[in-house]
C-alpha positions in Angstrom: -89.2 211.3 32.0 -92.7 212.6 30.6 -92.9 215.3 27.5 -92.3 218.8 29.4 -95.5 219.7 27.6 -97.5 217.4 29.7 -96.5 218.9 32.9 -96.8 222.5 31.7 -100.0 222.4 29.2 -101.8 219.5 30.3 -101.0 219.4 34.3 -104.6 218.6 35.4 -105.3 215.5 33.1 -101.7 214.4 34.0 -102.3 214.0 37.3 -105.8 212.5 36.8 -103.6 209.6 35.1 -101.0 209.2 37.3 -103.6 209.1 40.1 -104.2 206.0 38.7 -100.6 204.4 39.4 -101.2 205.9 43.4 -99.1 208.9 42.4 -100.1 212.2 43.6 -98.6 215.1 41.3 -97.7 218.4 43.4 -100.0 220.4 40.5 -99.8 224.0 42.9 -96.5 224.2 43.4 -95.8 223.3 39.7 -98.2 226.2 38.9 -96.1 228.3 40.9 -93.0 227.2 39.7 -93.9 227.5 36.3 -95.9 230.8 36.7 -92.4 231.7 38.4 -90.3 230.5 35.3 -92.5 232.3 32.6 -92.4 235.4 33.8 -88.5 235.3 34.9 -88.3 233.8 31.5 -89.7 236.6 29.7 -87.8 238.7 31.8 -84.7 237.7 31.0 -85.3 237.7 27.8 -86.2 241.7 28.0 -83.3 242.3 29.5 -81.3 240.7 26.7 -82.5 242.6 24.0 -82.1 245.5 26.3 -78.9 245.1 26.9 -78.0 244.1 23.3 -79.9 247.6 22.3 -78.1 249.9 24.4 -74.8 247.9 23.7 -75.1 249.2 19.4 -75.9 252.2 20.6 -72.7 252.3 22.7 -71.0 251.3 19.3 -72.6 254.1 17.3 -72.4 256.8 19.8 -68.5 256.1 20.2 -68.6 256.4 16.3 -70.1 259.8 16.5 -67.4 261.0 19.8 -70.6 261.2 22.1 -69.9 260.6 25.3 -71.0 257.2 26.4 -70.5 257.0 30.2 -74.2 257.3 30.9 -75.0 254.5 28.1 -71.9 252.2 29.9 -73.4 253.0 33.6 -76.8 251.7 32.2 -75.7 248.6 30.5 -73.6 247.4 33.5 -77.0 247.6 35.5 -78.7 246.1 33.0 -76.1 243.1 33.2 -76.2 242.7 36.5 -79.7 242.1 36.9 -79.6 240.0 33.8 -77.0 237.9 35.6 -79.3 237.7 38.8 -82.3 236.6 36.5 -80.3 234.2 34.8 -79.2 232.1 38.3 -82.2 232.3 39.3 -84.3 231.1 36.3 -81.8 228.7 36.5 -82.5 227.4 40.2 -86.6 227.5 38.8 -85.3 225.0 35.9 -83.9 222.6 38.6 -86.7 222.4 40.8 -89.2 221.8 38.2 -86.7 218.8 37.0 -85.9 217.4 40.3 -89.9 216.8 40.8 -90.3 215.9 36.9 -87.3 213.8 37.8 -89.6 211.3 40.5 -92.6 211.4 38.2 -93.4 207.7 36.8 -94.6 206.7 33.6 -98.0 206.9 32.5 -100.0 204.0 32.0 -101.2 202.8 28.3 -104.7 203.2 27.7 -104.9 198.9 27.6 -103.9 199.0 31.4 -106.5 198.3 33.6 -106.7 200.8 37.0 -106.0 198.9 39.9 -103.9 199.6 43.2 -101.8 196.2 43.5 -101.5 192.8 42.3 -105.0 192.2 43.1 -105.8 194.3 40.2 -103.9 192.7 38.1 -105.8 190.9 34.6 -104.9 187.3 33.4 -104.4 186.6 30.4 -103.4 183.5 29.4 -102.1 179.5 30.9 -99.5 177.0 29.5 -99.5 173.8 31.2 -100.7 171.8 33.8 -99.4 171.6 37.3 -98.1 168.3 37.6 -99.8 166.1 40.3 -97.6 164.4 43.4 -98.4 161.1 44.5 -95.8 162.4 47.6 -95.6 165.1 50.4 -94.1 168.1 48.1 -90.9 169.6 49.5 -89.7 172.8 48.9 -86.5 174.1 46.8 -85.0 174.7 50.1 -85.8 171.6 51.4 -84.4 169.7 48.2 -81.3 172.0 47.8 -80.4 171.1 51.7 -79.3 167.5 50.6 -75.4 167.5 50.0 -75.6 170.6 51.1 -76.1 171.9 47.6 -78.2 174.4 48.6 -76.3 176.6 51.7 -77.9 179.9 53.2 -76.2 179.4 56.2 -72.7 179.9 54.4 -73.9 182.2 52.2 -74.8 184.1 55.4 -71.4 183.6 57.1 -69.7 184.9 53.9 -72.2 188.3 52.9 -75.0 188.6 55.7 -78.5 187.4 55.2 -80.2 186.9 51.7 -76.8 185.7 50.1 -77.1 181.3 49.1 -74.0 179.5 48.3 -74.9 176.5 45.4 -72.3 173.8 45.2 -72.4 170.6 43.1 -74.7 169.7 40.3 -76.8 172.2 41.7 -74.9 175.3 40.9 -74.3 173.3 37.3 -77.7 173.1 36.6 -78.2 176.9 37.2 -75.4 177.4 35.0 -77.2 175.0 32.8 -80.5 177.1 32.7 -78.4 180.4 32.0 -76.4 178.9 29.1 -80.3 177.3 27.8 -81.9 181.0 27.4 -78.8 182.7 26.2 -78.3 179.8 23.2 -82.1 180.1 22.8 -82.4 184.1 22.9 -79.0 184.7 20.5 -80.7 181.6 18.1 -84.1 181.3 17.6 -85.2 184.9 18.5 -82.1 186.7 17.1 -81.0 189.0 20.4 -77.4 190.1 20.0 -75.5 188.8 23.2 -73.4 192.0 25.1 -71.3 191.5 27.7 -71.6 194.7 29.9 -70.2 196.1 33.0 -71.7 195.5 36.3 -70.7 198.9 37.7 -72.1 202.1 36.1 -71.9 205.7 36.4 -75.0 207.7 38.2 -75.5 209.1 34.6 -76.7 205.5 33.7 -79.0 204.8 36.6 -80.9 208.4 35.9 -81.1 207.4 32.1 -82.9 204.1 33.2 -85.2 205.6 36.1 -83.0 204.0 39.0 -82.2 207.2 40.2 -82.7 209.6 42.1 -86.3 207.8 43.0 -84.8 204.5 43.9 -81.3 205.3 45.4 -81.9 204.0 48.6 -82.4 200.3 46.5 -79.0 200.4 45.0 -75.8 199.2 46.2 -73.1 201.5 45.5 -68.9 201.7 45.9 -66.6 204.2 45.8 -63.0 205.0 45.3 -61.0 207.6 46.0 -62.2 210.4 49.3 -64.3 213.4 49.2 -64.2 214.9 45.9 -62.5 213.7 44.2 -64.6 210.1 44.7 -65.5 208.1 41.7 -69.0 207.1 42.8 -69.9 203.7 40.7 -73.2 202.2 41.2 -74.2 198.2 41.1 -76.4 197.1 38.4 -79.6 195.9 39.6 -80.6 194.7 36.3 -78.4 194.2 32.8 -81.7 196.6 31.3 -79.3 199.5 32.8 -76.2 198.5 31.1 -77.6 197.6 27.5 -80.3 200.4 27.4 -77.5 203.3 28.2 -75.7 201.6 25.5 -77.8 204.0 23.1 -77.4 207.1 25.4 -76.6 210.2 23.8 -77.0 208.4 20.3 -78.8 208.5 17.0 -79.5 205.4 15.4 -80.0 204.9 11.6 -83.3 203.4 11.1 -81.7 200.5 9.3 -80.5 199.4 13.0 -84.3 199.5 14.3 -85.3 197.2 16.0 -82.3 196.5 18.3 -82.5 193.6 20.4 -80.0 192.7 23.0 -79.2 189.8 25.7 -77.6 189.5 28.5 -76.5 187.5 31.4 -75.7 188.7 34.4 -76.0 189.1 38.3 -77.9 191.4 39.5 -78.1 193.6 43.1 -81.1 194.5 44.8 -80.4 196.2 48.5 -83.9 196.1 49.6 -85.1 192.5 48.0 -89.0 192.9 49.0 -90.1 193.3 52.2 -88.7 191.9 55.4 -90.2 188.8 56.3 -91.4 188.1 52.5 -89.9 185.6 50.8 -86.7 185.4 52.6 -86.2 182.0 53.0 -84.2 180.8 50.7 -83.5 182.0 46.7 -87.3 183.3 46.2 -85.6 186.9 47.2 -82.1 187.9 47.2 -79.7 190.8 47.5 -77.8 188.9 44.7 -79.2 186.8 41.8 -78.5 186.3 37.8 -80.9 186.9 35.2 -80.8 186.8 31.5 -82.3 190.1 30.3 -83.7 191.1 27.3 -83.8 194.9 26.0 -85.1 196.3 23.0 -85.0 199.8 20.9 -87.4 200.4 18.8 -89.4 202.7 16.3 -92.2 203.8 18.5 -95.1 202.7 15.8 -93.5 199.3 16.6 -93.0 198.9 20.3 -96.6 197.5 21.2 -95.2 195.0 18.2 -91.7 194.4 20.1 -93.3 194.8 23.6 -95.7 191.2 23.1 -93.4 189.9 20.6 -90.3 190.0 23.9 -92.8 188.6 26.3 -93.4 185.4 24.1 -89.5 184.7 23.6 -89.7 184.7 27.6 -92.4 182.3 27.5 -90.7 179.9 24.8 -88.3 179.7 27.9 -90.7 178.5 30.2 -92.3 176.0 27.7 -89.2 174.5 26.8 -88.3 173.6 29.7 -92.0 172.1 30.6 -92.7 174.9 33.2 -96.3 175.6 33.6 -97.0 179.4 33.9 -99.6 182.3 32.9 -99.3 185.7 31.7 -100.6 188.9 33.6 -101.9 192.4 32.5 -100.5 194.1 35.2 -102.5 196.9 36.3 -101.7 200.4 36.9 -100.7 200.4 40.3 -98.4 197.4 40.2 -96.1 198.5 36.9 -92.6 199.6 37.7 -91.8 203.0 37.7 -90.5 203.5 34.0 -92.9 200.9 33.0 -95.7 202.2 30.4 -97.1 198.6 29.9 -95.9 195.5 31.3 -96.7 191.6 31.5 -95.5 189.3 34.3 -94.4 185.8 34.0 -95.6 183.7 37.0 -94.6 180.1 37.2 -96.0 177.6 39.1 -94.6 176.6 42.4 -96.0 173.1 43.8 -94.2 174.0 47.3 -96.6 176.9 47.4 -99.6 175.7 45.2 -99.7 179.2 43.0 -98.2 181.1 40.4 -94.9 183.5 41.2 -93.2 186.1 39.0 -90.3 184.9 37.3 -90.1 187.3 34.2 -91.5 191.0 33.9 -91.7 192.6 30.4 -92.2 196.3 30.0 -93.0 198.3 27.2 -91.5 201.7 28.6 -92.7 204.2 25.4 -90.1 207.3 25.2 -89.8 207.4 29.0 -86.4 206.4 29.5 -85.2 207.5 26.0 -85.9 211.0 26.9 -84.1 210.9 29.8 -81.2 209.8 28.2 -81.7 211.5 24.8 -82.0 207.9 22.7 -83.1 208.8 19.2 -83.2 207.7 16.1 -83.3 209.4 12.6 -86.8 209.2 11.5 -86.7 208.6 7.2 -89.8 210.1 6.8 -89.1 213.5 8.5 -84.9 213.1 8.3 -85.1 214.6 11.7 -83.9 212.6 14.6 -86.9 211.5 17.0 -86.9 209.2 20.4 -87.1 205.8 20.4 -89.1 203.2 22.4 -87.3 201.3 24.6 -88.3 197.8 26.5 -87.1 195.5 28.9 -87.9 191.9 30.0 -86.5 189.2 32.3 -86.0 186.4 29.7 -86.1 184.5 32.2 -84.7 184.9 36.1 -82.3 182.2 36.1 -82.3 181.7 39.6 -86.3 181.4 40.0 -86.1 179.2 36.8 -84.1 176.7 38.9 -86.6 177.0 41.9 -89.1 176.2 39.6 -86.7 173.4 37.7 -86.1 172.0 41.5 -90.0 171.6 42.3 -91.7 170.8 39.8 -89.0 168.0 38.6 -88.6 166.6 41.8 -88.9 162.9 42.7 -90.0 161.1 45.9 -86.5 160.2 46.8 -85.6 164.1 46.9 -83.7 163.7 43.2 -84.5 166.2 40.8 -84.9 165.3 37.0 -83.4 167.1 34.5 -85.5 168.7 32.0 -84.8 167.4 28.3 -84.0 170.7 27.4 -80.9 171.1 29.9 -79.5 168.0 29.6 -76.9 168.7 27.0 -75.5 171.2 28.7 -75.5 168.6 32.2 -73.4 166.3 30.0 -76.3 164.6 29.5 -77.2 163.7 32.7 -81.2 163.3 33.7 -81.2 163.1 37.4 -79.6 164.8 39.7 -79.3 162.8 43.1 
């Protein structure tokens, strides 16, 4: 959620920078609203120290034997109006939220203005596409042999946009997800947390899932009408770990926080229908090892590039040529401040696809969830930065894994960097 202050002091450049994300802020009917609130505001207030005036001179009269009737007659006016002004000042408060409430991010200065992915900067590549001597099949293609990869079933047993992996296929996913949680709790120092999968509505506003995106999520419930206990699926671990400091204030000795996590995932609407539905590219279900990170806010830009390279140690580990985007305004995510994109390269498709996204989200979420930390220098407590990065998809890792390790015969090679967890196998056949 943005500073208040922006909305109420600074409404016209505000919206000249959300402009930029192809957000269009309601500025006259916040003017009204806030017009509204001031003066109800002030009000109120009158009507508080008028009450609290005539109510010692209730006291005082009563001390002298005066009658106070009159002075009683006016005070219980004077509460009842206060009351009015109160609910409705109150009603004014939760309008203004509820349209703060589906206001995004702004963009960092360093993000360039652009509607979509076309706009979108490059950065940086690591590795050459590898050259076939052999018509290139696709993961689905590859995963059909032995049936190790099965939509069909997967279809049978959920709907569409659910896979079934069986064999030394489904090892070497698990594989990939045991590689970047041993690399991401070793070399780079991320604490491992084990979270739940279902969360509260409390942590889905706290992350910026809700209310903007509720029409994403997949929820459950038990128990009827009121008395329901509403429980929301994750669509990312970033919800579980990040809440994990809601409501909190951290010493700074605990700064910088860095957690990891591995996890499925739930996504109701995966992408658009008729993108990316064949096969695991896009699907209602899928694990990822997640990153997330809390953080002083002189030392997220620090944190935010520092997460994004522990992603790509992923990808160059296991021999996966990629590059690194800027994305532009219009194509961050909604909590998003700053954020890079992964894209891997996929032979079946001869370009680069997203397999890891890592935002730098500023105090956007931490506000919403009232994430601080005690600042030394002031002793007062202060919001943190938080951040968020894929480190990496696991299931786009093994697309990735599939095609670009992938023999003439329809084998798949084993990366060097998997094979102790395949028992040391090197092909899979």
């Amino acid at each position: 959620m943005l500073d208040p202050s922006l909305l109420r002091g600074q409404l016209a450049a505000t919206a000249l920078q959300l402009q930029s994300r192809g957000f269009s802020l309601p500025v006259a009917e916040l003017e009204d609203l806030e017009g509204q609130r001031k003066a109800l505001q002030m009000r109120t207030q009158e009507l508080q120290n008028l009450r609290n005036t005539r109510s010692k001179a209730i006291g005082m009269a009563k001390a002298k034997g005066e009658d106070v009737a009159p002075l009683l007659a006016e005070v219980a006016g004077i509460g009842d109006e206060l009351k009015a002004s109160e609910i409705k000042l109150d009603d004014l408060r939760a309008r203004i939220e509820a349209i703060a409430a589906g206001v995004p991010n702004l963009p960092d200065t360093a993000v360039p203005v652009g509607t979509d992915e076309s706009g979108n900067v490059e950065q940086h590549r690591h590795g050459t596409p590898r050259t076939f001597d052999f018509a290139v099949k696709d993961h689905v293609e590859l995963g059909a042999r032995h049936g190790w990869l099965d939509g069909d079933t997967g279809a049978k047993l959920s709907g569409s946009r659910f896979t079934v992996l069986r064999g030394s296929l489904a090892r070497l996913h698990r594989a990939l997800a045991q590689f970047m949680l041993d690399l991401h709790t070793g070399e780079h120092g991320y604490m491992e947390i084990n979270a739940p999968l279902l969360v509260n509505a409390e942590s889905m506003r706290g992350t910026g899932q809700l209310p903007k995106f509720e029409d994403d999520l997949f929820s459950t419930a038990v128990g009827e009408g009121e008395a329901a206990h509403k429980r929301y699926l994750i669509p990312t671990s970033e919800v579980s770990m990040t809440n994990i400091v809601r409501d909190e204030i951290l010493d700074d000795a605990a700064l910088p926080l860095r957690m990891t996590a591995h996890t499925p995932c739930f996504r109701a609407e995966a992408g658009a229908a008729g993108r990316d539905t064949r096969g695991m590219i896009r699907q209602h279900q899928f694990e990822k090892v997640e990153l997330v990170g809390i953080a002083r806010p002189d030392d997220s830009d620090a944190e935010h590039e520092r997460m994004t390279r522990c992603a790509e140690t992923v990808l160059e580990q296991l021999g996966l040529p990629y590059r690194r985007m800027l994305l532009c305004s219009g194509d961050m995510g909604f909590s998003a401040r700053k954020t890079y994109d992964l894209e891997v390269w996929l032979p079946s498709q001869n370009g680069y696809r997203e397999i890891s996204s890592c935002s730098n989200c500023g105090d956007f979420q931490a506000r919403r969830m009232q994430a601080r930390w005690r600042n030394p220098a002031t002793g007062k407590p202060e919001l943190v930065h938080t951040l968020n990065g894929s480190g990496v998809a696991v299931g786009r890792a093994l697309i990735a894994v599939m095609e670009n390790y992938q023999n003439a015969d329809g084998s798949i090679a084993v990366p060097e960097a998997l094979r102790r967890y395949m028992g040391g196998v090197d092909v899979i056949a």
